[in-house]
C-alpha positions in Angstrom: 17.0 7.0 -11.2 19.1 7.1 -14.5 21.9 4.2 -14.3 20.2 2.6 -11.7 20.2 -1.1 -12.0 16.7 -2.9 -11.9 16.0 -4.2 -8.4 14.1 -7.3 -7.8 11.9 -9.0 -5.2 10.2 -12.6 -4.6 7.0 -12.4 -3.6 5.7 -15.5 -1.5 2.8 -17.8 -0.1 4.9 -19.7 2.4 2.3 -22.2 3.4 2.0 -22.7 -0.1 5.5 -22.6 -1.5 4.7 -20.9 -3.8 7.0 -17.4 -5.1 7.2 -15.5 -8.1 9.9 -12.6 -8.7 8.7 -9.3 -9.6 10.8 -5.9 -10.8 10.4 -2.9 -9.0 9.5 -0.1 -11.2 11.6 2.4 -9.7 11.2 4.6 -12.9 7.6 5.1 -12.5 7.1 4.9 -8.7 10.4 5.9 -7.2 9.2 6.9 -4.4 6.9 4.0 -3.2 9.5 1.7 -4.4 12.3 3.0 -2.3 9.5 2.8 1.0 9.1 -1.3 0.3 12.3 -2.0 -0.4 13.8 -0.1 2.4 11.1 -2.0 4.2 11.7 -5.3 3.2 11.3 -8.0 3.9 7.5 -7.6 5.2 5.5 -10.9 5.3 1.7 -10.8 6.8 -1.6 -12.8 7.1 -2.6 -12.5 3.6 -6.4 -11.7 2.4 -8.0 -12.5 -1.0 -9.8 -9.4 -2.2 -13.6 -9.5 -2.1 -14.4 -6.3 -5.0 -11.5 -5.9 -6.4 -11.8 -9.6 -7.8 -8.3 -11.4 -8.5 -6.1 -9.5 -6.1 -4.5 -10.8 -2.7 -2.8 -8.7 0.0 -1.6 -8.2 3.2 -1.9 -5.6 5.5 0.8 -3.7 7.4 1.2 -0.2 9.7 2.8 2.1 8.1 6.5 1.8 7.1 8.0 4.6 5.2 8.6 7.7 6.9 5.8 10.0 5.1 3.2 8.4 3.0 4.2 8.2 -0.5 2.0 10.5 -3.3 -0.1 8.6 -5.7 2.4 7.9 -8.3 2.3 5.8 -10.8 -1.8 5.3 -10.0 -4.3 2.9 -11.5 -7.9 1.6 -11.2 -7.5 -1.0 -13.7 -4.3 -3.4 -12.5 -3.5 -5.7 -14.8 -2.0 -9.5 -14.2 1.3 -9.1 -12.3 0.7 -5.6 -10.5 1.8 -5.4 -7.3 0.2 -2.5 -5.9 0.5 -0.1 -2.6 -2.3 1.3 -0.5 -3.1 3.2 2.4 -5.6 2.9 4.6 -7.4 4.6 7.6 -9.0 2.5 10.0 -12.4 3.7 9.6 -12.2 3.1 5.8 -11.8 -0.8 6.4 -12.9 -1.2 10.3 -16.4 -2.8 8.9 -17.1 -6.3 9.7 -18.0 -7.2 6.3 -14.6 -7.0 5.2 -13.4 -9.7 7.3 -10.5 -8.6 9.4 -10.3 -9.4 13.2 -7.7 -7.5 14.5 -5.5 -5.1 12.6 -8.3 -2.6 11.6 -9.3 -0.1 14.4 -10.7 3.5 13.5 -7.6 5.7 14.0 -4.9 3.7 13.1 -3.6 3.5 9.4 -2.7 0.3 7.1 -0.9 0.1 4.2 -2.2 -2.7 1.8 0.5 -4.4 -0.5 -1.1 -6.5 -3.1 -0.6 -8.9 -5.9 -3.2 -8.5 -9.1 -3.0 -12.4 -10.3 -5.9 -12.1 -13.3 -7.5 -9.4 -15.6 -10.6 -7.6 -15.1 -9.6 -6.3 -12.0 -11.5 -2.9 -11.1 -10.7 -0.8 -7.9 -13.7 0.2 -7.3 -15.2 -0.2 -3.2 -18.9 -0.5 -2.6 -19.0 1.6 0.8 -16.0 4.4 -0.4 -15.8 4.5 -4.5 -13.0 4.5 -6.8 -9.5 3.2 -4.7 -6.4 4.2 -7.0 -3.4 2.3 -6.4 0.4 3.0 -6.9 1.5 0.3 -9.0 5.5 0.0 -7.5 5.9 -3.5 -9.2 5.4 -6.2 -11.7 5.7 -9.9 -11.7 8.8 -10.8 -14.1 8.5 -14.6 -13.5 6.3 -17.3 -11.7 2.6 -15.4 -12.1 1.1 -18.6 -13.8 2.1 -20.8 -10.7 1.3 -18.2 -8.2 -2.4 -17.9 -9.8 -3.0 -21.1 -9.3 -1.8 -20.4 -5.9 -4.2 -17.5 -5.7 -7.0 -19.5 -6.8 -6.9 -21.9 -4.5 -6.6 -19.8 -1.8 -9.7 -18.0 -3.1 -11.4 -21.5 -3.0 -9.8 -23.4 0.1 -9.6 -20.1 2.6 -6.2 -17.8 3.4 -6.3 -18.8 7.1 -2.9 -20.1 8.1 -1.6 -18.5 5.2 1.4 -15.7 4.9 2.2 -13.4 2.2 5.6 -12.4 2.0 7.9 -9.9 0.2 11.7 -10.0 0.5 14.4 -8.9 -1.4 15.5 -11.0 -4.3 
């Protein structure tokens, strides 16, 4: 990846109008990155993270053409991380995680998330410790998009859309 140029991409609640731009750490996650942004743009109902605590994300099938490695991994995001998980759907098909449709046992999700606060901790009550790729970080726009994040936590994410698109 030596001379590439930093690549960039706005993250969005639409319903909120609310986006912040975040780099793609293509020196750390190079793979993963080039999956998302090759996928891009990718918007989806988004979900506010029940044990992970200040995380949202939305879920989509899978996009890049084999799964990336855990690269650039972490159990601890800090404020900005966007992060990239996959899924089967027996890992999330329980009803007390909330989803109605997208999770069936046999498929696979990938999870693309926003870390807003500190003191997050990927660990799952029914499946452990969840290590994440971390393929980005929020450059500009976090403080407005965790107020965003709050409220959503507070008022519901029904209705609401997370996107990612190329900046």
């Amino acid at each position: 990846m030596e001379g590439m140029a930093d690549r960039y991409l706005e993250v969005s609640l639409v319903k909120r109008d609310v986006t912040c731009t975040a780099r793609l750490l293509d020196d750390r996650a190079p793979i993963t990155c080039a999956a998302v942004w090759d996928a891009l743009p990718l918007a989806g109902d988004v979900y506010h993270a029940k044990y992970a605590r200040n995380e949202i994300y939305a879920l989509f099938p899978p996009f890049a053409e084999n799964e990336p490695p855990l690269e650039n991994p972490t159990i601890t995001p800090i404020p900005g991380d966007l992060c990239y998980f996959t899924f089967a759907g027996a890992e999330l098909g329980t009803t007390s995680y909330g989803y109605d449709r997208e999770v069936r046992a046999g498929t696979t999700l990938v999870d693309l998330a926003l870390f807003y606060e500190r003191n997050n901790l990927l660990l799952n009550g029914d499946v452990g410790w969840v290590p994440g790729i971390v393929w980005g970080q929020v450059v500009d726009g976090l403080e407005a998009m965790a107020e965003a994040c709050n409220d959503l936590w507070r008022s519901g994410a029904a209705g609401e859309t997370l996107s990612f698109r190329r900046a």
